[in-house]
LUMKELO-642426 format. One record per residue (C-alpha): x, y, z; residue in one letter. Coordinates in steps of 0.2 Angstrom, whole numbers, padded with zeros to 4 digits, always signed. Layout:
<pts>
XYZA/...
</pts>
This chain:
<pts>
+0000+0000+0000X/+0015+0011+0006X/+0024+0008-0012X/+0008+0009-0023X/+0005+0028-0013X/+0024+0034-0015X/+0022+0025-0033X/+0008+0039-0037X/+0017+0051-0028X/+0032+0051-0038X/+0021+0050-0057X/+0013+0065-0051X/+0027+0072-0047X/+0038+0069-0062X/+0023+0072-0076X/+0020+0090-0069X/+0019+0106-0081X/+0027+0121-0081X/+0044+0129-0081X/+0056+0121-0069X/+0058+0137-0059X/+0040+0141-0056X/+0037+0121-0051X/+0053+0123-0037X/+0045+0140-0033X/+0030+0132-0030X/+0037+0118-0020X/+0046+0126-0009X/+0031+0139-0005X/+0021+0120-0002X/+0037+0116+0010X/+0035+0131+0018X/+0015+0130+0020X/+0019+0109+0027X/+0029+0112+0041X/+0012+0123+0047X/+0008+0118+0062X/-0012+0119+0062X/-0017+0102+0058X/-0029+0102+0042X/-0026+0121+0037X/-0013+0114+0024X/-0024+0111+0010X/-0034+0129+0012X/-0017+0137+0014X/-0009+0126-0002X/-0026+0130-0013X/-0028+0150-0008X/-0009+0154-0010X/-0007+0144-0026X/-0022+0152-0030X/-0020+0170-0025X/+0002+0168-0032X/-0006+0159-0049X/+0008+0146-0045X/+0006+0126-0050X/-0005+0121-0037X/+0001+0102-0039X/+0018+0104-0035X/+0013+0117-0019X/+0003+0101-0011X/+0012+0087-0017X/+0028+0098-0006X/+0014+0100+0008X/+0011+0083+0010X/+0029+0078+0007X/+0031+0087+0024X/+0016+0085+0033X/+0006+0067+0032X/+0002+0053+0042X/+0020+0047+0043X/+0029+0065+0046X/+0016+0075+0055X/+0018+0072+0072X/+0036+0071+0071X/+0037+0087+0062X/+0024+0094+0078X/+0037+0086+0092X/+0052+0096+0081X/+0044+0112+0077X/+0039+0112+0097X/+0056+0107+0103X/+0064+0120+0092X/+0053+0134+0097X/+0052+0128+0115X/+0073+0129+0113X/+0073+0147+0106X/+0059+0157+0118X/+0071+0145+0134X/+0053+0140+0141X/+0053+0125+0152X/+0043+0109+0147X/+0024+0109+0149X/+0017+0097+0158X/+0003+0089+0147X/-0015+0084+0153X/-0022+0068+0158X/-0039+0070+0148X/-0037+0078+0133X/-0053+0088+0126X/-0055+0106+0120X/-0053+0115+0137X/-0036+0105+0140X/-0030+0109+0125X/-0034+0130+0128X/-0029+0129+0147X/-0012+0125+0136X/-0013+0139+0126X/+0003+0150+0121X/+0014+0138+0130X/+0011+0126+0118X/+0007+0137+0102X/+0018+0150+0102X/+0035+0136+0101X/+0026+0128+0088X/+0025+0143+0075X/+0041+0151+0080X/+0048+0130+0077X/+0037+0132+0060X/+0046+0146+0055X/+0064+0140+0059X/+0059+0126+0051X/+0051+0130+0034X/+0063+0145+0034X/+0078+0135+0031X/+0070+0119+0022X/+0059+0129+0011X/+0073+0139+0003X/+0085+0123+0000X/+0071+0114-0008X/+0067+0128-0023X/+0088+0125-0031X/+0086+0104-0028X/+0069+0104-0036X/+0073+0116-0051X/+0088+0107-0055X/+0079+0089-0055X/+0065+0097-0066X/+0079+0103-0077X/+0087+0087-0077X/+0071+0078-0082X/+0067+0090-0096X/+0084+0087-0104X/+0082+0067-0102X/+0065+0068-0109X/+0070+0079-0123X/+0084+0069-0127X/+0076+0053-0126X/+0063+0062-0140X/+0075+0067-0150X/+0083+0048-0151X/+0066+0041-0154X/+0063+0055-0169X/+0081+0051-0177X/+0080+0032-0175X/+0063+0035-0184X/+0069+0045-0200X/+0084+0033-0201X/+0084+0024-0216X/
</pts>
């Protein structure tokens, strides 16, 4: 099931339009938007940005859910809120016994503000590296493809 998933994820991937800078621009905008620490808000955020920018809206979630799915997210959550926890020097919280909507706001900035300051660490170094990796792949795989054409097209008007 994993395989079949990362199968499609990859096809999807590799078959995408556009130039290679505007598909790494818009990966790495999706990297940025993945690492966003409100669970669910990642597809509204990757559909109104790709939207609003007019960018490749495939490559922008396939980059989001690259960073945030069932496999990544909750260690993506522990390292955004270690990493913000580190930087604002706040001690650990201590977590509730019954979790339900008013434990989760007795928790409040304590538990939110590490998260989006470890969101902004993250995605501001990740996000950035991402766009040069991804633009040179897609260039990459342009140039195979077209020489790959161009071999079929000669081997076909050969004599």
């Amino acid at each position: 099931m994993l395989r079949k998933q990362i199968g499609k994820f990859y096809n999807t991937f590799v078959c995408l339009k556009g130039r290679p800078k505007d598909i790494a621009l818009a990966f790495a905008i999706g990297t940025a938007i993945g690492f966003c620490p409100i669970i669910g808000a990642h597809i509204l955020l990757t559909a109104a940005t790709a939207i609003l920018l007019r960018m490749n809206m495939t490559s922008m979630y396939l980059a989001s859910w690259l960073i945030c799915n069932p496999l990544t997210g909750i260690p993506v959550l522990i390292a955004e809120y270690h990493i913000g926890r580190f930087i604002l020097r706040l001690p650990h919280i201590t977590l509730p016994d019954v979790w339900n909507s008013s434990a989760i706001l007795d928790l409040g900035w304590a538990l939110i503000l590490p998260l989006l300051i470890g969101w902004l660490v993250l995605s501001g170094i990740i996000a950035p590296l991402s766009y040069p990796v991804i633009r040179a792949y897609f260039r990459r795989l342009r140039a195979a493809r077209q020489l790959k054409v161009q071999s079929c097209q000669n081997t076909k008007t050969a004599p």
